[in-house]
N, C-alpha and C positions, 0 to 999 in steps of 0.2 A: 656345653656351658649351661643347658638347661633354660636359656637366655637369661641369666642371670650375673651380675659384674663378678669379675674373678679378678686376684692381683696375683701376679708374677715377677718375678724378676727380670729386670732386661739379660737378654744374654742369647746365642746362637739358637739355643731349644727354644724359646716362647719367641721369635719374630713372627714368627707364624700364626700364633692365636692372637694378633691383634684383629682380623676380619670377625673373628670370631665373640669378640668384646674384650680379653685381656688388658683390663692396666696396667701396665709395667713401670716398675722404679726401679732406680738404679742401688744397686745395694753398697753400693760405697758412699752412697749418699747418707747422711746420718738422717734427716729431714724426709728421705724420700718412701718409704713404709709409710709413715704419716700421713703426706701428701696426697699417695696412692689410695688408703683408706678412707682419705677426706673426697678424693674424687666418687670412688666407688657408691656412698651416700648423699653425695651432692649431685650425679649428673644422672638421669635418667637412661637408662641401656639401651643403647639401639638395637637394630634388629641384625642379627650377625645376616654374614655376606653367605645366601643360599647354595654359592659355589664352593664357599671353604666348610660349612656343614656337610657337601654332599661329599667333600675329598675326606672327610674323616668321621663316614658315617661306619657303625662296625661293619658290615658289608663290607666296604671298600677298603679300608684297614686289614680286616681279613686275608681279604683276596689279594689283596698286594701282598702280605706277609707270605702266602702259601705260594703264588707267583713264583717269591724269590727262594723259597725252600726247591719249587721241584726244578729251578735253574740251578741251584748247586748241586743236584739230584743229578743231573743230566749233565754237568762237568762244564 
């Protein structure tokens, strides 16, 4: 996130970028884009959670994906 606010949508994929700073609205929401865009310029960014930066640093992104390439490799 470059420590920078991001907006997302709620939903199964982005639960996880919320340590990371993600605002999420709900997209059925007609109000909630707006909302999410009024928070993003109104609240100042915290500092994302140094545990959820280091789980999706490329490094570790990487090597998890190759991990499960050479498990299917090996049956």
């Amino acid at each position: 996130s470059f420590r920078k606010p991001f907006i997302m949508p709620r939903g199964t994929a982005s639960e996880g970028l919320g340590p990371l700073g993600a605002i999420h609205f709900d997209p059925a929401d007609p109000d909630g884009l707006a909302a999410a865009m009024a928070a993003a310029m109104d609240t100042a960014p915290g500092e994302p959670d140094p545990t959820a930066l280091a789980a999706r640093a490329p490094t570790a992104i990487s090597g998890a994906f190759l991990a499960e390439i050479a498990a299917l490799v090996r049956g």
